[in-house]
Each structure stands twice: as structure tokens, then as C-alpha cells.
TIBADREN-151932 format. One record per residue (C-alpha): residue in one letter; x, y, z. Coordinates in steps of 0.02 Angstrom, whole numbers, plus 50000, padded with zeros to 5 digits. Layout:
BEGIN
+------+-------+-------+-------+
: resn :    px :    py :    pz :
+------+-------+-------+-------+
:    A :     X :     Y :     Z :
...
+------+-------+-------+-------+
# end
This chain:
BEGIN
+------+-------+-------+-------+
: resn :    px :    py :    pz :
+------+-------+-------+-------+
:    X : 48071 : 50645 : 50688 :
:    X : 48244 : 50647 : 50612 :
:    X : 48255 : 50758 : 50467 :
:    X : 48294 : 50677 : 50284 :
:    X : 48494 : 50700 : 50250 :
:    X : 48574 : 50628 : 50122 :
:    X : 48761 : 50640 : 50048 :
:    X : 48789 : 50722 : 49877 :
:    X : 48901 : 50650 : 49762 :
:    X : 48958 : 50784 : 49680 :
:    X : 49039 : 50804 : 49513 :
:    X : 49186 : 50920 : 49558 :
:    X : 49229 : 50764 : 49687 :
:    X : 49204 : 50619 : 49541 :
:    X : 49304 : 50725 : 49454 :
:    X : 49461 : 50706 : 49586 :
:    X : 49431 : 50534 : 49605 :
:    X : 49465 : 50488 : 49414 :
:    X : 49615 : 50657 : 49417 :
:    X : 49688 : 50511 : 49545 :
:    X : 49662 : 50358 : 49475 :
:    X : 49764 : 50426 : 49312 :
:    X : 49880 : 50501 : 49419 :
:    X : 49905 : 50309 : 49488 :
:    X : 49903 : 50237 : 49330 :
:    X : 50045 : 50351 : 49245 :
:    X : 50142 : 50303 : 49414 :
:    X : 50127 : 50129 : 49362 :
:    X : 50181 : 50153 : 49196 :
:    X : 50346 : 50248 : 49247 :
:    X : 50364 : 50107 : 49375 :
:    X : 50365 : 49991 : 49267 :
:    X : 50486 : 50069 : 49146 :
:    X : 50596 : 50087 : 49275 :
:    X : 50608 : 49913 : 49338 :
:    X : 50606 : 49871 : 49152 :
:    X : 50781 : 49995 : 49129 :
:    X : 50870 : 49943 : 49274 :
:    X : 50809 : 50056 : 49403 :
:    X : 50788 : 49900 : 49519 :
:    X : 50909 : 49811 : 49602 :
:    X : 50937 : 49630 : 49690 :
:    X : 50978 : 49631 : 49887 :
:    X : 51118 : 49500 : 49884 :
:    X : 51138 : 49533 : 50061 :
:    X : 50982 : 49472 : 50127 :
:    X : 51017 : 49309 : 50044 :
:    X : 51189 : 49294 : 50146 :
:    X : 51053 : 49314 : 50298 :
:    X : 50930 : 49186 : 50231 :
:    X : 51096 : 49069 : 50199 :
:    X : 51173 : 49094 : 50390 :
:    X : 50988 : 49065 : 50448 :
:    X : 50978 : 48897 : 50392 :
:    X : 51133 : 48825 : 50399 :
:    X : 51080 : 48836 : 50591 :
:    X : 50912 : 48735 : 50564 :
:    X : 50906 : 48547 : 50538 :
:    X : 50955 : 48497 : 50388 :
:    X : 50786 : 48435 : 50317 :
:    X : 50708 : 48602 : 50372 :
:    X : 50851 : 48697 : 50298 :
:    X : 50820 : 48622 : 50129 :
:    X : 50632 : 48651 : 50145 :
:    X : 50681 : 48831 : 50184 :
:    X : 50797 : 48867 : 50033 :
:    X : 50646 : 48820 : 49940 :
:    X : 50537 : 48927 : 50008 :
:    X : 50662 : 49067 : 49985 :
:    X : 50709 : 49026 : 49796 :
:    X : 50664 : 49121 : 49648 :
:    X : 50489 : 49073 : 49607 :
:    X : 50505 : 49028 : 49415 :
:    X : 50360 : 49108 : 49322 :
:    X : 50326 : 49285 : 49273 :
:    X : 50480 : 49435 : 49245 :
:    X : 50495 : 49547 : 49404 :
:    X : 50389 : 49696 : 49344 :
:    X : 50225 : 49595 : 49310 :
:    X : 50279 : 49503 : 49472 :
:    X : 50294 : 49666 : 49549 :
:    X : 50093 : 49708 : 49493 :
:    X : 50037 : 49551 : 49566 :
:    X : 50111 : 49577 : 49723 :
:    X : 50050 : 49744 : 49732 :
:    X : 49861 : 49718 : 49657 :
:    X : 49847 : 49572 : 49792 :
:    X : 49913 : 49656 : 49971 :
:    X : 49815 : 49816 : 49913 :
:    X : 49659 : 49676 : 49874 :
:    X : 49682 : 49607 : 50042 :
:    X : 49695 : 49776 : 50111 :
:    X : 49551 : 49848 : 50044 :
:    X : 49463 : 49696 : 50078 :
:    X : 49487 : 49707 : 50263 :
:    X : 49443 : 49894 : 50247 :
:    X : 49255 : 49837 : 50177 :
:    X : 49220 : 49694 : 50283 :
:    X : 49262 : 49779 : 50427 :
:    X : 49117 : 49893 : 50393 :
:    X : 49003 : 49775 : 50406 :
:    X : 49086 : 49709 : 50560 :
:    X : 49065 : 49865 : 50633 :
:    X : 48880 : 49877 : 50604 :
:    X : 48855 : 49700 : 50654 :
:    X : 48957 : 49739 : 50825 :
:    X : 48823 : 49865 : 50846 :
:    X : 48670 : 49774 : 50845 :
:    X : 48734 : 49629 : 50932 :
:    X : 48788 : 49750 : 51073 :
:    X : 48646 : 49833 : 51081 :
:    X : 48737 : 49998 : 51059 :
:    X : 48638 : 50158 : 51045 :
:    X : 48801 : 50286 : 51039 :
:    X : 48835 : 50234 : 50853 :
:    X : 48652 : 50280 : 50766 :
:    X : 48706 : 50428 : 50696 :
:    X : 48855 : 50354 : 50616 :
:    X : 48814 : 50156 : 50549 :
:    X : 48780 : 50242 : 50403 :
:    X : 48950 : 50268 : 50354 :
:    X : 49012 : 50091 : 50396 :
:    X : 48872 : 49998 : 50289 :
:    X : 48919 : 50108 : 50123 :
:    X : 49098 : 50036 : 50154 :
:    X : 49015 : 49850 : 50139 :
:    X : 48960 : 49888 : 49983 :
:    X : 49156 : 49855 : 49909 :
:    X : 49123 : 49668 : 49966 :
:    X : 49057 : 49616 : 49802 :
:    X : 49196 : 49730 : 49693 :
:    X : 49341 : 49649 : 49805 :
:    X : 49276 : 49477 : 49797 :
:    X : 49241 : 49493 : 49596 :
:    X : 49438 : 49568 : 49583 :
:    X : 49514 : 49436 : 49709 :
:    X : 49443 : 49301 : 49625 :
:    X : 49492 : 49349 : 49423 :
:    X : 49654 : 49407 : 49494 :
:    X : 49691 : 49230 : 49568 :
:    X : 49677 : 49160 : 49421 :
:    X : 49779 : 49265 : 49332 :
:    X : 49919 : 49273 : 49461 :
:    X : 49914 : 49120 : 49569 :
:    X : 50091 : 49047 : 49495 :
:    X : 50174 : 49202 : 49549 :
:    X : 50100 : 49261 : 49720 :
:    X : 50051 : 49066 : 49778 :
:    X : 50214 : 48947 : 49766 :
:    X : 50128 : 48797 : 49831 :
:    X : 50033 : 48808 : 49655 :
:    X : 50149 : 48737 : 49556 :
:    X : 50128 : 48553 : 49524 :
:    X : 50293 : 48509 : 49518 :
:    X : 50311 : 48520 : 49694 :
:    X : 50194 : 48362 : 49722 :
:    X : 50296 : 48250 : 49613 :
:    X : 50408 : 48138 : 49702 :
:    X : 50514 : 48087 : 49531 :
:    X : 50537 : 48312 : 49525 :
:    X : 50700 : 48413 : 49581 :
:    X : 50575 : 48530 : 49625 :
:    X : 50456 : 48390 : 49755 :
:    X : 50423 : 48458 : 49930 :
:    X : 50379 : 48351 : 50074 :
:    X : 50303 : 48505 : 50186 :
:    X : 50187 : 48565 : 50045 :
:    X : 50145 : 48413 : 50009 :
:    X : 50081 : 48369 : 50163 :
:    X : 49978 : 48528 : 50158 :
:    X : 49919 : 48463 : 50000 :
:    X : 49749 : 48396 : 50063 :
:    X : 49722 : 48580 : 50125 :
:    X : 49723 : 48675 : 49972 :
:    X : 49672 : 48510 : 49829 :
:    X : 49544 : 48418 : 49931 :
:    X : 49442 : 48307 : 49864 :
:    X : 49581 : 48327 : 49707 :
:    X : 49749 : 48260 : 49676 :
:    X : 49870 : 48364 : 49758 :
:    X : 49933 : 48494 : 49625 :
:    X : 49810 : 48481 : 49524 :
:    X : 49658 : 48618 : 49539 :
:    X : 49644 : 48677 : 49700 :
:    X : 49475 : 48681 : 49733 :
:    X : 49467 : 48655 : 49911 :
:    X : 49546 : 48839 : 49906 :
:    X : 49439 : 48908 : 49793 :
:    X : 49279 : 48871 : 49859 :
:    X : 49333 : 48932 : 50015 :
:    X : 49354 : 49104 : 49917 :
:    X : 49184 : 49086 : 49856 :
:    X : 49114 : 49059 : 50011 :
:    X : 49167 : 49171 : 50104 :
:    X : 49145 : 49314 : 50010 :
:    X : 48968 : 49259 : 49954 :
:    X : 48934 : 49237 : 50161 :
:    X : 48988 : 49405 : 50192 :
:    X : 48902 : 49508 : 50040 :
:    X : 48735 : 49405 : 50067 :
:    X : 48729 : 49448 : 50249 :
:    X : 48783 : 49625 : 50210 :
:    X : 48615 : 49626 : 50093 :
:    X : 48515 : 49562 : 50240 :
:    X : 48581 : 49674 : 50360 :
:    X : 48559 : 49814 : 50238 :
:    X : 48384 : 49785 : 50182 :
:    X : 48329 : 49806 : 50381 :
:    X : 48403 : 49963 : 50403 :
:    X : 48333 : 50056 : 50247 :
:    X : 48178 : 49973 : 50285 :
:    X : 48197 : 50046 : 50465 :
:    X : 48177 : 50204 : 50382 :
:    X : 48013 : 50182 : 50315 :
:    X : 47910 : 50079 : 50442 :
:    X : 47977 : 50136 : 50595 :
:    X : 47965 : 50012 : 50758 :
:    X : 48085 : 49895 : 50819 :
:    X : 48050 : 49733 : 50707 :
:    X : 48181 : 49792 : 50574 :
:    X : 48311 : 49812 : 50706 :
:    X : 48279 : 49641 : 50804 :
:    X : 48287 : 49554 : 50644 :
:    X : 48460 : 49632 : 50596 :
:    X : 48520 : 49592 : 50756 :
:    X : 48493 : 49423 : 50721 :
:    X : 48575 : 49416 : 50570 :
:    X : 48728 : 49521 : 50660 :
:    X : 48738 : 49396 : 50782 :
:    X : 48742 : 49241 : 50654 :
:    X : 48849 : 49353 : 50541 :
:    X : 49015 : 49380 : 50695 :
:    X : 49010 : 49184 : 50714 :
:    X : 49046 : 49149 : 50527 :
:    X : 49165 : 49307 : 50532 :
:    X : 49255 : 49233 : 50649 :
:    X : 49275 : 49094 : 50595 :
:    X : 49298 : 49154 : 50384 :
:    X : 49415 : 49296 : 50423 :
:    X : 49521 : 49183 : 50521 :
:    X : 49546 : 49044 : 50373 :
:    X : 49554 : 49173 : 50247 :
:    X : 49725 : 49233 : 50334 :
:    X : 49781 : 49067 : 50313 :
:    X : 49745 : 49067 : 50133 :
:    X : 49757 : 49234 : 50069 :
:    X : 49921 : 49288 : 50151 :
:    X : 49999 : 49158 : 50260 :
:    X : 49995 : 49026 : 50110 :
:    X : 50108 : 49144 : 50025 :
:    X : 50247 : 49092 : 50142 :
:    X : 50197 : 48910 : 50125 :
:    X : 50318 : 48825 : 50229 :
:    X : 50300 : 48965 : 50377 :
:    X : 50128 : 48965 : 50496 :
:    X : 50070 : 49067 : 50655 :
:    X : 49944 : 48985 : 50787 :
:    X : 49909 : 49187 : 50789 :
:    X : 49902 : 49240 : 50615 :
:    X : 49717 : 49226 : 50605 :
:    X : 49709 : 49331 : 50736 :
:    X : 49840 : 49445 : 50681 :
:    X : 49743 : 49487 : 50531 :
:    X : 49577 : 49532 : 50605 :
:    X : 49674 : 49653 : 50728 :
:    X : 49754 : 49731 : 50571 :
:    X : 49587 : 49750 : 50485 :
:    X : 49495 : 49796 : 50628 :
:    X : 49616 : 49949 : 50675 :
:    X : 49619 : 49999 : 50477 :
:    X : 49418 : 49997 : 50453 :
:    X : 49420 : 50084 : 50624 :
:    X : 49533 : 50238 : 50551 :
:    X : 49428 : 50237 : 50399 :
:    X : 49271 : 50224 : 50461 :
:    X : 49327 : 50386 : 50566 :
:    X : 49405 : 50470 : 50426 :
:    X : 49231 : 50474 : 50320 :
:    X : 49135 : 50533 : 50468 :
:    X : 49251 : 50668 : 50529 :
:    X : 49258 : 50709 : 50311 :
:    X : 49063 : 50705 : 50300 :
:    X : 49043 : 50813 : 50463 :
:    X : 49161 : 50959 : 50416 :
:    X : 49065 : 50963 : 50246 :
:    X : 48915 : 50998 : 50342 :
:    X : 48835 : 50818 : 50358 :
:    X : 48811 : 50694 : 50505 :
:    X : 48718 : 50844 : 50596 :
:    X : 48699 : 50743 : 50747 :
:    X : 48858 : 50700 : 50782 :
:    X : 48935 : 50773 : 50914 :
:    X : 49121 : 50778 : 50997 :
:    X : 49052 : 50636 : 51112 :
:    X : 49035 : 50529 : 50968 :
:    X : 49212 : 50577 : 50903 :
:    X : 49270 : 50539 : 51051 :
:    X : 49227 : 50353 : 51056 :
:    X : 49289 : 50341 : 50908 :
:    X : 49456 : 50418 : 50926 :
:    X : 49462 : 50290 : 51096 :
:    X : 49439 : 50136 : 50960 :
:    X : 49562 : 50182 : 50857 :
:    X : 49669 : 50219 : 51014 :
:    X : 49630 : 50073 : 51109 :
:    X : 49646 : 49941 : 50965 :
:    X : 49796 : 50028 : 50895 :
:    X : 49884 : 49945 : 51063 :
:    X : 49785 : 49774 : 51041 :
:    X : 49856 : 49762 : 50859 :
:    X : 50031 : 49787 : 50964 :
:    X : 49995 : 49660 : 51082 :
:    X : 49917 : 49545 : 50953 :
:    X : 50100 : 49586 : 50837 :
:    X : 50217 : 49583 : 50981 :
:    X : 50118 : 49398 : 51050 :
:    X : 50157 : 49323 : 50860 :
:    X : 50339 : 49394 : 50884 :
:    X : 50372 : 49290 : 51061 :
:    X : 50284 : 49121 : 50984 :
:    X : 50478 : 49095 : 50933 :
:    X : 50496 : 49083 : 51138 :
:    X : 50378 : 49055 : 51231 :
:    X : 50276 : 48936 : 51122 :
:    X : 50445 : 48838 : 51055 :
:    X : 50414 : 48890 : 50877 :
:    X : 50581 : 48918 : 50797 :
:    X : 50508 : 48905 : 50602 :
:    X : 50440 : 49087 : 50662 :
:    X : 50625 : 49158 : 50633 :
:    X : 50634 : 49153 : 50470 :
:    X : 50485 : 49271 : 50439 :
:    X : 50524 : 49394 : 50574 :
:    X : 50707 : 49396 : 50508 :
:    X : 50687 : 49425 : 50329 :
:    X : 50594 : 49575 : 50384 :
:    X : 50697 : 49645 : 50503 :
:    X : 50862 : 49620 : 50427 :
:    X : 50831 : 49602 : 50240 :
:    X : 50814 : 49777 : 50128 :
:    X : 50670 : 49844 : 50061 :
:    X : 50579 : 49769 : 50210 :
:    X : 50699 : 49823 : 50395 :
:    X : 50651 : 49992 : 50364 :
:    X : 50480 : 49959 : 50311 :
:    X : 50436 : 49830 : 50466 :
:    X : 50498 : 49979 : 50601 :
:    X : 50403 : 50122 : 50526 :
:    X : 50230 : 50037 : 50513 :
:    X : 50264 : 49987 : 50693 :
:    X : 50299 : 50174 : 50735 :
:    X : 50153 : 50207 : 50629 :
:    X : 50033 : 50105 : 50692 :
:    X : 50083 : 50096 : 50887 :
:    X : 50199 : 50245 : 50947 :
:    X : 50121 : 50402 : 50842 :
:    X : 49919 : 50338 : 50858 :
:    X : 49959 : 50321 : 51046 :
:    X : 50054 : 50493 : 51091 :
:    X : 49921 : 50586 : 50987 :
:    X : 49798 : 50513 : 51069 :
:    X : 49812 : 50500 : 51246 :
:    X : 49742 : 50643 : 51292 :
:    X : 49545 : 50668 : 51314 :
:    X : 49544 : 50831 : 51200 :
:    X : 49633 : 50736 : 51058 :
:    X : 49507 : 50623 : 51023 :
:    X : 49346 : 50752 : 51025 :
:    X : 49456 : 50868 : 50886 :
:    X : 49422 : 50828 : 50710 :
:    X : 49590 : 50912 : 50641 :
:    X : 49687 : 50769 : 50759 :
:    X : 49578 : 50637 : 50700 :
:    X : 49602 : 50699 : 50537 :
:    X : 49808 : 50672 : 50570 :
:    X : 49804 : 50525 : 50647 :
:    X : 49681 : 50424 : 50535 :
:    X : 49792 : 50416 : 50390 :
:    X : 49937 : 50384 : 50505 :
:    X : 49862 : 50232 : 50535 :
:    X : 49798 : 50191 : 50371 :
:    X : 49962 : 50217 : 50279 :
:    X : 50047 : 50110 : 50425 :
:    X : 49937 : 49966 : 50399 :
:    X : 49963 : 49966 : 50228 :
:    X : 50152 : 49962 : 50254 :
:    X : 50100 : 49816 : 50358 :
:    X : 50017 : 49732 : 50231 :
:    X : 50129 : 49750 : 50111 :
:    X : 50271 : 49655 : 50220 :
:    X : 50163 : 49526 : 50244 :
:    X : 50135 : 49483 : 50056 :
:    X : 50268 : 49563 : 49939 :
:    X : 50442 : 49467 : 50035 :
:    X : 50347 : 49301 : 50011 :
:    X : 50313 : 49339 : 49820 :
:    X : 50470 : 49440 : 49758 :
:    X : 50602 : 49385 : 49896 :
:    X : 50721 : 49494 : 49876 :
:    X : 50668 : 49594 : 49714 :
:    X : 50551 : 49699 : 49816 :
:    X : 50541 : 49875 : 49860 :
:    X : 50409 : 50022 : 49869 :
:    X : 50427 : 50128 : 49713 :
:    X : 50319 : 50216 : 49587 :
:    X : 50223 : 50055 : 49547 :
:    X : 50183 : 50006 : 49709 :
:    X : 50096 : 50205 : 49751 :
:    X : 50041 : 50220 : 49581 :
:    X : 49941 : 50035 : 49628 :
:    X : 49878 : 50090 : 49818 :
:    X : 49808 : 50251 : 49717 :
:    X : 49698 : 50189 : 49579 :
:    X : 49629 : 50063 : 49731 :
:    X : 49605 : 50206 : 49830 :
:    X : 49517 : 50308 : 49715 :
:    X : 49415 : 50150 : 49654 :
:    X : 49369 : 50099 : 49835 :
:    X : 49315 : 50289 : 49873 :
:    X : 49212 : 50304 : 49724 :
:    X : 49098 : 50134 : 49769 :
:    X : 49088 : 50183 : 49929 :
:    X : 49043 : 50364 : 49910 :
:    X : 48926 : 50323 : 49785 :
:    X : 48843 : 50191 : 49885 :
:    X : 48843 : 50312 : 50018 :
:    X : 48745 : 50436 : 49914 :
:    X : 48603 : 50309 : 49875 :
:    X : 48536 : 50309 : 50074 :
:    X : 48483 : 50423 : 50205 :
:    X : 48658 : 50456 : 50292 :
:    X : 48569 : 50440 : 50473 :
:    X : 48433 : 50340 : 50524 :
:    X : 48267 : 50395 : 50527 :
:    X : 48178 : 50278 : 50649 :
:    X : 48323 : 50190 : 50742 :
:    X : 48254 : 50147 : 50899 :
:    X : 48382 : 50220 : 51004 :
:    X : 48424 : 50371 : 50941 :
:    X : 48363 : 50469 : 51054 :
:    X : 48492 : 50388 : 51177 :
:    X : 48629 : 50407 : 51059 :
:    X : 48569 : 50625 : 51050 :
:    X : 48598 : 50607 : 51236 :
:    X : 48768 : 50510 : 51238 :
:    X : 48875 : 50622 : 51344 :
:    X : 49044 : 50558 : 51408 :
+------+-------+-------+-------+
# end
């Protein structure tokens, strides 16, 4: 019988959470004051980049491209600068969440018995689902003009300076069964969708595990296993789409044949790291009594082994310029590379996520130590979050971006937001299982 254990969430730690979240908000404030007094300035020579760039292209695909890269008319660059922000640290977080629930589905569909002890952790993350699809969705509407050019109406009529051919003809894809620039409902019932899917299979999923704990046998755990294995087909298929629309949209005239897959690798290696981070956190506060270094260590080898699939997965996008005769491709890779805020920003998160995850953790002894997990988790985290952020703020502010007080004093209230659901949720349920059926293989997981 496995003894009752259950997280306490304390006040002293509530009381850091909200000592955080005002710390984030009076960075946001003096962010915004000092966009709002100068302190930010325009990169004129990316646009000489952009410029040389096209004049190479054909000429049709140059003017689509000078499009794409023009100021987006709408809001002034500090509440541009919050949308941007809000929405890669929404799609971060997002990732973060579902990938909890991917974890726990990967689990049962594997049949895994080396994770018991843990799936505890990973299902308290789901429980952001509902919070991130609730802000995602009241955020779209607030923002869509500025983060999502293709939004605009004016780009769908012909008689307009402003008419684009190549949105246009992705028209159907966002307005279907409406005109083209009018409501884009096609889109938003996607958004719906999805996040309903996800949050109504993490309640399934949920209610067999806590009912594990009471009844005992194996009939809970069959049945969540079936909903696991239903639950990684739609994933597959909902995470890859909601790349498209979430973040690849933003750049509407570029696309990736590898983006979708891009995107899961990103989420998967930063719900990995986090998923880590809380256990190796719980279990040096005394919890997760059963888990030993040989659970550490597999998961110290995920976050070492998928650190280098997200580098295949972001070095394969990189050669679809070459070897899959995709020269649109440039243009993203280039205004990253070459253009300030981002150069700098697009090398560390690859040194971040790739070169410091695998030196630290090559070794056997690295991954069974909680102090190195504890070092190389956030490495990772923080990395993916500089990924992130290239991937949606150069589409929205071109070249008005940069990471300042705003931007940290954003990622913090999140932070402290997303720790306080999930800790709390975490607090509401035994932390380890009390009748999983192979726990008593998972006690005797040696490697």
C-alpha cells in the first residue's frame, strides 16, 4: 500500500508568487514608459537587409514580401509591444500545459511503469489548459489587427493599395465558409476546438487516475489508456495546425512543410524541462518519496535526448531552403540572423537549447544529480522562450522589437500565474498514485 502524500500549498510560497507577479507588473510599467520616452529605437539596418533580399526575388514575390515586411498600421509600438509579448508567452505557456498531458498520455499508451511515481506532476500542469485557452481566445480578439496581418480586410479588396494576391489565396483557410476578410471563423473555431479537445480529454484522463486511487484494479488504467491513445491522434494532428495558425500565420506570406513539427519539438523539450524542474523542486522539499536517481535519470536522458531532436528538427527547417527548393524560407531565417534585436537572440537560444543541455549532460552522473538538473532545466526553459519569442515578435513589430523591461516584466506575471494554477492544482491530489498497477515495477526500475 502506498502511503497518502500530498503537496502543501503553502502561504509563505503564495506569498512569492504574487511578490513576483508585482515585481512583473512594475517591469511593465517602466517598460512601457520607456518605449513611451524614447528609450526604443528603429533598426534601419535590417530594413537595408530586407530591401537587398528582395530585390533578388521575382518581382511579384518581392512586392508580396515588402508587404509582409511593412509597418502593420494599427496600434502605437508599446501596446504593440504587449501583444507581442502576452501572445509568444501564451503560446509558450500553452505548449508548457499541453505537454503535460502529452506526457501522461505517452505513458499509458506505452505502457510505461518507470513514470508512476511522477504522472502526478505532469497532469497538475494540464490543468493551465482551460486558463490558456480562456486568455488566448479574449486576447485574439483584442489583438488580432496587430499580431495577425492577414486580418485586415483591406488586403482582400482588389480596388485597395493595400490587396494581396498570396493572402488572398489563403483566404479560404482562415474565412471559410465566409467572405474572405470578413470574420474569420474558420480560424476561430479551430481555436475552440482544439482547446476544448484537449481540456475535455485532460478531464477524462484525470477522472481515471483519481479514481485509480480509490478502487484500485486495472479498469481505471485500461480506460485512460484508451482515451491516451485517442487523445495522441488528435494531438497530432491539433498541435500541428495550431502552429500554422497561432505562429506561422503571423508571417503570412512565409510557410514551413516542418513548422508543425518544429513546434511540437519546441514544446515537447520545454514541458520536458518543466516537468523535471517540479519533480526535482517537490523531491528536495521532501515529496515524491519514491523517486529515486533512476527516475532522474530518465528524465535528465529526455531532456538530453530531445534537446538534440529539437536541433535536428531546427537545423532540417533551416536546409528546406536547399534541399527541398524552398527559397521563400530565406527571408525568415535572414531577418533573424542578420536583423537586431533578433541575430543575437536566434544564436543564444540555439546555444541554449543545443550546446549547454548537451555538454551538461552527457555524462551518466549528470543526469541522476538534482543540483545539475536543477541548472540545466531553466537553461532550457529560458532558451525556448528566446525561441519563441523569435518566432512571434519579428513578424508583429518588424523591426521595433527588442527584449526589455516589458517583455521580462510580461514572461514574469505568466510565470507566476502559470505556477500558482499549477501548484494549486497540484495540491488538490495525492502527488503519487495509490493503486497504479505497476508501481511496484516502477519501485524496482534500476538502470
Amino acid at each position: 500500500m502506498i502511503a497518502d502524500e500530498k503537496y502543501e500549498f503553502k502561504a509563505q510560497t503564495k506569498t512569492k508568487l504574487f511578490i513576483l507577479a508585482a515585481v512583473g507588473l512594475l517591469l511593465m510599467v517602466a517598460g512601457i514608459f520607456m518605449v513611451n520616452s524614447g528609450g526604443h529605437e528603429e533598426h534601419h539596418a535590417s530594413t537595408e537587409i530586407s530591401k537587398s533580399l528582395t530585390a533578388s526575388l521575382a518581382p511579384q514575390e518581392a512586392g508580396h514580401q515588402e508587404v509582409a515586411a511593412a509597418e502593420h498600421h494599427g496600434s502605437p509600438v508599446w501596446l504593440k509591444k504587449i501583444y507581442a509579448s502576452l501572445w509568444q508567452n501564451s503560446i509558450f505557456y500553452t505548449g508548457i500545459g499541453i505537454i503535460g498531458l502529452f506526457f501522461v498520455a505517452i505513458q499509458y499508451a506505452a505502457q510505461a511503469g518507470w513514470s508512476a511515481p511522477i504522472k502526478r506532476v505532469p497532469l497538475a500542469m494540464g490543468s493551465w489548459i482551460p486558463v490558456a485557452g480562456i486568455f488566448m481566445v479574449v486576447l485574439w480578439f483584442v489583438a488580432k489587427g496587430d499580431i495577425f496581418h492577414w486580418t485586415h480586410h483591406d488586403l482582400f479588396d482588389k480596388s485597395s493599395k493595400s490587396y494581396d494576391a498570396v493572402i488572398e489565396g489563403k483566404g479560404g483557410f482562415f474565412y471559410w465558409p465566409l467572405a474572405a476578410g470578413s470574420f474569420p471563423l474558420f480560424f476561430f473555431i479551430r481555436m475552440v476546438a482544439f482547446f476544448g479537445l484537449w481540456y475535455l480529454f485532460y478531464v477524462w484522463i484525470k477522472r481515471e487516475m483519481l479514481a485509480e486511487d480509490i478502487n484500485g484494479g486495472t479498469a481505471h488504467w485500461l480506460t485512460a489508456r484508451k482515451y491516451s491513445a485517442i487523445f495522441l491522434v488528435i494531438f497530432a494532428v491539433s498541435s500541428s495546425i495550431a502552429a500554422w495558425d497561432w505562429v506561422m500565420s503571423i508571417d503570412t506570406h512565409w510557410f514551413s512543410t516542418m513548422f508543425g513539427w518544429y513546434i511540437f519539438a519546441s514544446w515537447w523539450l520545454s514541458g520536458l524541462a518543466a516537468i523535471t524542474i517540479f519533480v526535482v523542486h517537490l523531491k528536495s522539499a521532501g515529496y515524491l518519496k519514491l523517486v529515486n536517481a533512476n527516475h532522474l535519470h530518465d528524465l535528465g536522458k529526455f531532456v538530453f535526448a530531445f534537446s538534440i531532436f529539437w536541433t535536428y528538427i531546427w537545423f532540417g527547417q533551416f536546409l528546406l531552403i536547399w534541399y527541398a527548393n524552398i527559397p521563400e524560407e530565406t527571408i525568415y531565417f535572414i531577418s533573424q540572423m542578420r536583423n537586431a534585436p533578433y541575430s543575437w537572440i536566434f544564436y543564444v537560444s540555439l546555444f541554449m537549447n543545443f550546446v549547454l543541455p548537451f555538454l551538461l549532460l552527457m555524462t551518466r552522473d549528470s543526469k541522476r544529480h538534482i543540483s545539475m538538473l536543477k541548472l540545466v532545466c531553466p537553461i532550457v526553459l529560458i532558451g525556448q522562450w528566446f525561441n519563441f519569442y523569435n518566432m512571434v515578435t519579428p513578424g508583429v513589430m518588424q523591426h521595433n522589437g527588442g527584449i526589455g523591461f516589458l517583455e521580462i516584466g510580461v514572461s514574469l506575471v505568466f510565470l507566476a500565474v502559470f505556477l500558482f494554477v499549477v501548484l494549486n492544482a497540484l495540491s488538490k491530489i495525492q502527488l503519487v498514485a495509490k493503486h497504479h498497477p505497476f508501481m511496484e515495477e516502477s519501485l524496482n526500475h534500476h538502470i
